[in-house]
C-alpha positions in Angstrom: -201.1 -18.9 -17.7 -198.6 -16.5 -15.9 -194.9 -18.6 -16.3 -193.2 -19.0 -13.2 -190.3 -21.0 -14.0 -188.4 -20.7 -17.3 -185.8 -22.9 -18.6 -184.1 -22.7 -21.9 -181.3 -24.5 -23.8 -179.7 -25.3 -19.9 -176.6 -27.4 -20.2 -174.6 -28.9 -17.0 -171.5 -30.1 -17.1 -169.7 -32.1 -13.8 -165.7 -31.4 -13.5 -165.7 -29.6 -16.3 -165.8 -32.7 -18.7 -169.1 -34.6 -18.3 -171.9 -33.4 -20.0 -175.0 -34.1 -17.6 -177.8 -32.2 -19.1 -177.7 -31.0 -22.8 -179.8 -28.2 -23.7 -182.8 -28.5 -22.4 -186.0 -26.1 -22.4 -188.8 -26.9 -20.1 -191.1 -24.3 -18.1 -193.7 -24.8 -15.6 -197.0 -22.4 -14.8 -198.5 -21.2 -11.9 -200.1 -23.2 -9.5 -199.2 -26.3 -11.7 -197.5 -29.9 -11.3 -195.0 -30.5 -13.5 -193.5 -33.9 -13.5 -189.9 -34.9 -14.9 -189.6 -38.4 -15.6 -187.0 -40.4 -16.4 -184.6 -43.7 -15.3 -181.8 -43.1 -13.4 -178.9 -41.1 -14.6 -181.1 -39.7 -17.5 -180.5 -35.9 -16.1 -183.5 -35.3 -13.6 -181.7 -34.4 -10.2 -179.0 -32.4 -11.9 -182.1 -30.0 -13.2 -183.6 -29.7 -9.8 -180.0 -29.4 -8.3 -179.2 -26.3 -11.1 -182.6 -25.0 -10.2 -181.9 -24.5 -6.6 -178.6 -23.7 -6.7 -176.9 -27.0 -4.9 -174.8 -28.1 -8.0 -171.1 -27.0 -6.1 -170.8 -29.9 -4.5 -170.5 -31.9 -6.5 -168.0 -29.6 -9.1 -170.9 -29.1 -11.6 -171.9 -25.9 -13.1 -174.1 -24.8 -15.8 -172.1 -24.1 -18.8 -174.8 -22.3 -21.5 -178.3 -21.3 -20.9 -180.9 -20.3 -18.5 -182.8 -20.3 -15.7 -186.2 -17.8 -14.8 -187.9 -18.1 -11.9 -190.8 -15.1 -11.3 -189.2 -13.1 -14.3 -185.7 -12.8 -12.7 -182.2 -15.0 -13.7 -181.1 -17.6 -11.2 -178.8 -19.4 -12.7 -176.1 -18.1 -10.8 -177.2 -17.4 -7.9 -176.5 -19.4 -4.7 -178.7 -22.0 -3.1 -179.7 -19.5 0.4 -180.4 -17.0 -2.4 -182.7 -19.3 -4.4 -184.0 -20.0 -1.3 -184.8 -16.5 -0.3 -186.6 -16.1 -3.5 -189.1 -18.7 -2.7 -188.1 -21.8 -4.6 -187.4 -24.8 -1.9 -185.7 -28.5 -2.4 -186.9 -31.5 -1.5 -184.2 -33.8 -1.6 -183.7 -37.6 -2.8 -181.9 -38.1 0.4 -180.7 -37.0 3.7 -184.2 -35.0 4.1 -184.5 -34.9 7.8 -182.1 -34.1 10.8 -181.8 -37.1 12.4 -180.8 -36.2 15.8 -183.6 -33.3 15.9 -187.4 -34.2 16.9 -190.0 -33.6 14.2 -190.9 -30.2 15.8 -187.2 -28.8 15.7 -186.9 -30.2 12.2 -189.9 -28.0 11.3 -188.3 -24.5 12.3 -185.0 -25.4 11.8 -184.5 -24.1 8.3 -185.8 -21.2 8.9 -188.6 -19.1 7.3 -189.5 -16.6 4.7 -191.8 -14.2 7.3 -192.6 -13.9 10.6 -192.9 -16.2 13.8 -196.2 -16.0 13.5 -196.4 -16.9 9.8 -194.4 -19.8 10.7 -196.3 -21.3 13.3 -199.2 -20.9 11.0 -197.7 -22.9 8.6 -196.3 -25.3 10.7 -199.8 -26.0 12.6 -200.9 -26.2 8.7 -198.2 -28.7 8.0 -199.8 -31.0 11.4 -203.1 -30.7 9.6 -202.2 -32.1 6.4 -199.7 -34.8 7.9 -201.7 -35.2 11.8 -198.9 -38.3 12.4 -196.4 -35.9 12.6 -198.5 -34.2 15.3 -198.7 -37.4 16.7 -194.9 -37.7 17.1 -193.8 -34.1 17.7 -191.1 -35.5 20.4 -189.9 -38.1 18.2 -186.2 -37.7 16.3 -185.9 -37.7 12.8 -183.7 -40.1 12.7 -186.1 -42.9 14.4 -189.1 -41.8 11.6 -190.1 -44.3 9.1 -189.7 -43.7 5.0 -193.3 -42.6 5.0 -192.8 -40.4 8.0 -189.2 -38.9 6.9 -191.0 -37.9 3.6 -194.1 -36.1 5.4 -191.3 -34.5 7.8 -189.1 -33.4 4.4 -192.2 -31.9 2.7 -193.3 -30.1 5.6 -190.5 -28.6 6.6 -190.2 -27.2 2.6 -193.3 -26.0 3.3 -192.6 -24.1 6.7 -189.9 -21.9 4.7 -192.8 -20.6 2.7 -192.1 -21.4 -0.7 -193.4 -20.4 -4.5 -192.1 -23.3 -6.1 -191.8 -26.3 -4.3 -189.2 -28.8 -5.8 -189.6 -32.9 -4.9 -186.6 -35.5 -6.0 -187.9 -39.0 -6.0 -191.3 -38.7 -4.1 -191.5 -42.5 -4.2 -188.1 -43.9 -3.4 -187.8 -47.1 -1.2 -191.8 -46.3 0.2 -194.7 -49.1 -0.9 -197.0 -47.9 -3.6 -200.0 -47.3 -1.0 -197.7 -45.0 0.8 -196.6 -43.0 -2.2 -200.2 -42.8 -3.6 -201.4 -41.2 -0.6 -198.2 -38.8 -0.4 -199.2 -37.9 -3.7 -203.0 -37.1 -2.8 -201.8 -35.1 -0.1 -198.9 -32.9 -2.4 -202.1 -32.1 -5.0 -204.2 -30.9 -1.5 -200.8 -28.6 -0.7 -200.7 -27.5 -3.8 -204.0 -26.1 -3.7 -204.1 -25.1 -0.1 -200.7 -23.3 -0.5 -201.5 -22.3 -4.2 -197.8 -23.5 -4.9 -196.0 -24.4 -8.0 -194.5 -28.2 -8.0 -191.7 -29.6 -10.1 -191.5 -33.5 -9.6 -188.9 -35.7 -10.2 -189.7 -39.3 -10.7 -188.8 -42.7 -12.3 -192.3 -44.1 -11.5 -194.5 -42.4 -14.9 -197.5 -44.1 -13.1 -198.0 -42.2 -9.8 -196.4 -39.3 -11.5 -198.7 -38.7 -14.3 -201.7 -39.0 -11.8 -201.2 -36.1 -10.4 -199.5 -34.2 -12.8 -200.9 -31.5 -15.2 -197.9 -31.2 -17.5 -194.7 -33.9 -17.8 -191.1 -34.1 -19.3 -189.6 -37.2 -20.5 -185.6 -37.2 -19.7 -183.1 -39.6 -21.1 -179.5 -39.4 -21.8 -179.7 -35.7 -20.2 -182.2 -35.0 -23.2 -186.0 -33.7 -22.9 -187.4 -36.6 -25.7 -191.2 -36.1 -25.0 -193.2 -33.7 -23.3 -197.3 -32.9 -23.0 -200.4 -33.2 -21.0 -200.3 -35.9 -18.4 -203.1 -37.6 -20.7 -201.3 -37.6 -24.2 -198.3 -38.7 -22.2 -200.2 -41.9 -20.5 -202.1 -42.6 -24.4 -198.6 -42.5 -25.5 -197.1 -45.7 -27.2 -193.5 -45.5 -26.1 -194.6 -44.1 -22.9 -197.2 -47.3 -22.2 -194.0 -49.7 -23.6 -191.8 -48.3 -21.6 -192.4 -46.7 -18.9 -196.0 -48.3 -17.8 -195.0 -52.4 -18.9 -198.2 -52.1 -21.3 -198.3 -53.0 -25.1 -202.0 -53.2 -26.4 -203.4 -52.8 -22.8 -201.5 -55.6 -21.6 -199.1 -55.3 -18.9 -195.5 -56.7 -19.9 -192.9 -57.6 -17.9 -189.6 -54.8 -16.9 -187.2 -58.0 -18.5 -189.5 -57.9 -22.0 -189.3 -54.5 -21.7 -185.6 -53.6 -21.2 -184.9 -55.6 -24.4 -186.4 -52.9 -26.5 -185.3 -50.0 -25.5 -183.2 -49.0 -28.2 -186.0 -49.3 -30.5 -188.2 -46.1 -29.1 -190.3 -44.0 -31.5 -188.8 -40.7 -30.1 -185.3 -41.3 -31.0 -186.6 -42.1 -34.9 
């Protein structure tokens, strides 16, 4: 499998004092899913933000390692650079422009190629997400969570990108929502032949669709494999999925053993 994005020993460090990600080496292949899981604050959206480039704002840098995306360093290179290259945030928040319709908000950032390749991946972005055909005239800022996601994703996927990089797929959207979002990214995937990085605190709709999964805590990789050894996992079942022995356990029964994980033994 041909590597498109390489990372190895990365550390970030915010104001020059905090310590958000230590040393960690993850890669993802072509035309895969890679998930990152983890709870909040365990690292996640610092990786994506030093993968595309949008750590400046808020004073972070990366300190030691690296980052390969198609066989070429990007570790220091700027976010429109990144961009250029073909790897495209989308972001926890703030994903659409609220005081543009949908269809300004789908040519607005612009696009690797010509016109013509961008209305033909626009008109591909109405097929996979029609309800954003059905609300063309409609401003971004009066879209549901559901819609705003659709609108985020398919304006990433407008600019054309390689790698396409989603923070927190499922945040503040029911479960029926985020399972069909989900269905829909593996059908872009495959339509677009795209490599996906996801970043999610829910394991359970991550690992569905995932071919390949990081476990992040404390700014730490602690487990990583297939989607399937990572749901037959015991720690993972305990403490990510509420299960011990099959049965479901509550998040109270399960936040009182956390401490005690396998991984850190």
């Amino acid at each position: 499998m041909t590597i498109v994005l390489a990372i190895d020993k990365l550390e970030v460090t915010y104001q020059r004092a905090i310590t958000a990600v230590q040393g960690i080496t993850l890669s993802a292949g072509a035309e895969q899913i890679v998930a990152l899981l983890g709870t909040n604050g365990a690292g996640k959206t610092t990786t994506l933000r030093a993968i595309s480039g949008f750590l400046g704002r808020d004073d972070a840098r990366v300190t030691e390692g690296s980052i390969t995306f198609a066989g070429e360093r990007i570790d220091s290179r700027l976010p429109h650079e990144i961009a250029r290259r073909g790897i495209v945030l989308v972001p926890e928040r703030d994903k659409v422009f609220p005081n543009l319709t949908v269809a300004e908000n789908l040519v607005a950032p612009g696009s690797r190629g010509s016109r013509v390749t961008q209305r033909r991946r626009a008109d591909l972005v109405y097929q996979f997400f029609p309800r954003l055909g059905d609300l063309k005239n409609r401003l971004g800022g009066l879209l549901s969570g559901g819609e705003r996601q659709m609108l985020a994703i398919g304006s990433a996927l407008v600019c054309g990108p390689e790698l396409l990089l989603v923070d927190e797929l499922s945040l503040g959207l029911a479960p029926v929502i985020v399972a069909d979002m989900l269905r829909r990214l593996t059908e872009i995937r495959r339509e677009f032949r795209l490599t996906i990085v996801i970043v999610e605190q829910s394991a359970a709709f991550a690992l569905d669709i995932a071919d390949y999964a990081y476990v992040m805590e404390n700014g730490r990789i602690v487990l990583d494999g297939s989607a399937e050894r990572l749901r037959g996992h015991a720690d993972i079942q305990e403490f990510y999925l509420g299960q011990v022995a099959g049965e479901r356990r509550s998040y109270r029964d399960v936040k009182q053993y956390r401490r005690s994980r396998r991984w850190y033994g």
